[in-house]
C-alpha positions as CSV (number, residue, x, y, z in Angstrom):
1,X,8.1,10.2,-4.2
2,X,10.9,10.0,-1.5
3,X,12.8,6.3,-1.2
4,X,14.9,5.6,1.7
5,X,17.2,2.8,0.3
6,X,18.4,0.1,2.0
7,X,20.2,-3.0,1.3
8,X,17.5,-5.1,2.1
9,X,17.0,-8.5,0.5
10,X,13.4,-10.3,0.4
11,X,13.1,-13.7,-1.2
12,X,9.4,-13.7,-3.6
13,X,8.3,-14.9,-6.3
14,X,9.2,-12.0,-8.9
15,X,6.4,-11.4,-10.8
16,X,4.1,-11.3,-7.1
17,X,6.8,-9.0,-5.8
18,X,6.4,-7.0,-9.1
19,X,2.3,-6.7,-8.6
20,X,2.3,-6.1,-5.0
21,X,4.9,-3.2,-5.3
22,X,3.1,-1.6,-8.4
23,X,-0.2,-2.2,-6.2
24,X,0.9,-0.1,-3.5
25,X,2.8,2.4,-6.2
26,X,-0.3,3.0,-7.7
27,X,-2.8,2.9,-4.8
28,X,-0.6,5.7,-3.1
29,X,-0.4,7.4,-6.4
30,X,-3.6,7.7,-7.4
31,X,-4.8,9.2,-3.5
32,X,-2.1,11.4,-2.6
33,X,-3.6,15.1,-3.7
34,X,-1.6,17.5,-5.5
35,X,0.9,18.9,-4.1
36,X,1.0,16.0,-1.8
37,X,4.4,13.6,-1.2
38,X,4.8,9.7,-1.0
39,X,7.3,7.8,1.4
40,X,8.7,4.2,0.9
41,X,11.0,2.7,3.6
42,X,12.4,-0.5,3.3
43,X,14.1,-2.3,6.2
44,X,15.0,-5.7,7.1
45,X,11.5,-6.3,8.9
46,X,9.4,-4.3,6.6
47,X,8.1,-2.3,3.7
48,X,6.6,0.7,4.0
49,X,4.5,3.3,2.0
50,X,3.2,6.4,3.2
51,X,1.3,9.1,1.6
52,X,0.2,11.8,2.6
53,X,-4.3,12.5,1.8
54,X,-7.6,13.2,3.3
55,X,-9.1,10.2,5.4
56,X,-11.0,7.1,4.8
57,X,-15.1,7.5,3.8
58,X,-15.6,4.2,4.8
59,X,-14.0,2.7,7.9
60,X,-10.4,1.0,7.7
61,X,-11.4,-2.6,8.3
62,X,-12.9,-2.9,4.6
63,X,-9.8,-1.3,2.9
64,X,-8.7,-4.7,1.9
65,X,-12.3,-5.8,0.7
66,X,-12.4,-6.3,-2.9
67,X,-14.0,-4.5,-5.5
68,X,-13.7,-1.4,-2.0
69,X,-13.4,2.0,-3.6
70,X,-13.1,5.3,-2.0
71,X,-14.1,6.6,-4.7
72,X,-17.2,5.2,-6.7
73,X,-16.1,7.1,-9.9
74,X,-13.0,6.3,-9.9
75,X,-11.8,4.2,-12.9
76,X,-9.9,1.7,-10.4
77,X,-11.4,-1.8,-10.2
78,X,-10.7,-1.7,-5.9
79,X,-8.5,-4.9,-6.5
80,X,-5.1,-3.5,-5.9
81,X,-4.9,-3.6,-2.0
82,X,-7.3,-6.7,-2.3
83,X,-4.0,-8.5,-4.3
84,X,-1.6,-7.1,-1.8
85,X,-2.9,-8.9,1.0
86,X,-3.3,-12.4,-0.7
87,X,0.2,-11.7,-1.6
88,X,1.5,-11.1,2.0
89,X,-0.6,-13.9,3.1
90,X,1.1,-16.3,0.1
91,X,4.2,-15.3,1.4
92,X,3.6,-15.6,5.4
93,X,3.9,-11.6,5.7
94,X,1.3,-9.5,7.2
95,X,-0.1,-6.0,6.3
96,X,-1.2,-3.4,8.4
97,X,-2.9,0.1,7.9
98,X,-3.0,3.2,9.6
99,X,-3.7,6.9,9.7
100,X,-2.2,9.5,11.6
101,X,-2.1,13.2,11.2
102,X,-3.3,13.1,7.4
103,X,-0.9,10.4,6.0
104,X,-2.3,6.6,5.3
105,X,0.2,4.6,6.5
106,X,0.6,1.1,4.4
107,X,3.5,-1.6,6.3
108,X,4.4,-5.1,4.9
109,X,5.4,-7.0,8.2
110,X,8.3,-9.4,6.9
């Protein structure tokens, strides 16, 4: 896991800040392969985490769909990005996802 620190300041309710971090921890965790790397970038305008992992099976636009795995087997509920949203939404923020050149992209739009 790399971090690029920053001295950047975002007012949140703790324990939604604590959930939607740990979310995106564990979501980028649990699909980056072995051998693989995670990125975190946090600027005045935004959050990000990237890691690096084979595509989507499904297309992007249900990522944030809850109970959405990529994996059926997986022991993972498919809530985690589902939370991550409502809790951009609660806080007037907006999340975005890509993928480019194997890495899934995740930014938090302050």
């Amino acid at each position: 896991v790399v971090l690029y620190p920053r001295n950047v300041v975002v007012t949140a309710n703790r324990f939604l800040m604590e959930m939607l971090l740990s979310n995106l921890f564990a979501n980028a965790l649990h699909h980056t392969p072995q051998n693989g790397n995670v990125e975190v970038q946090a600027e005045t305008t935004f959050l990000k985490f990237t890691n690096s992992g084979p595509a989507l099976t499904f297309p992007a636009e249900q990522l944030f769909d809850r109970f959405k795995k990529g994996n059926q087997h997986s022991q993972s509920t498919g809530l985690g990005l589902s939370i991550v949203q409502q809790i951009c939404f609660l806080n007037g923020w907006r999340i975005t996802y890509q993928y480019e050149t194997g890495r899934h992209i995740f930014t938090i739009h302050f």
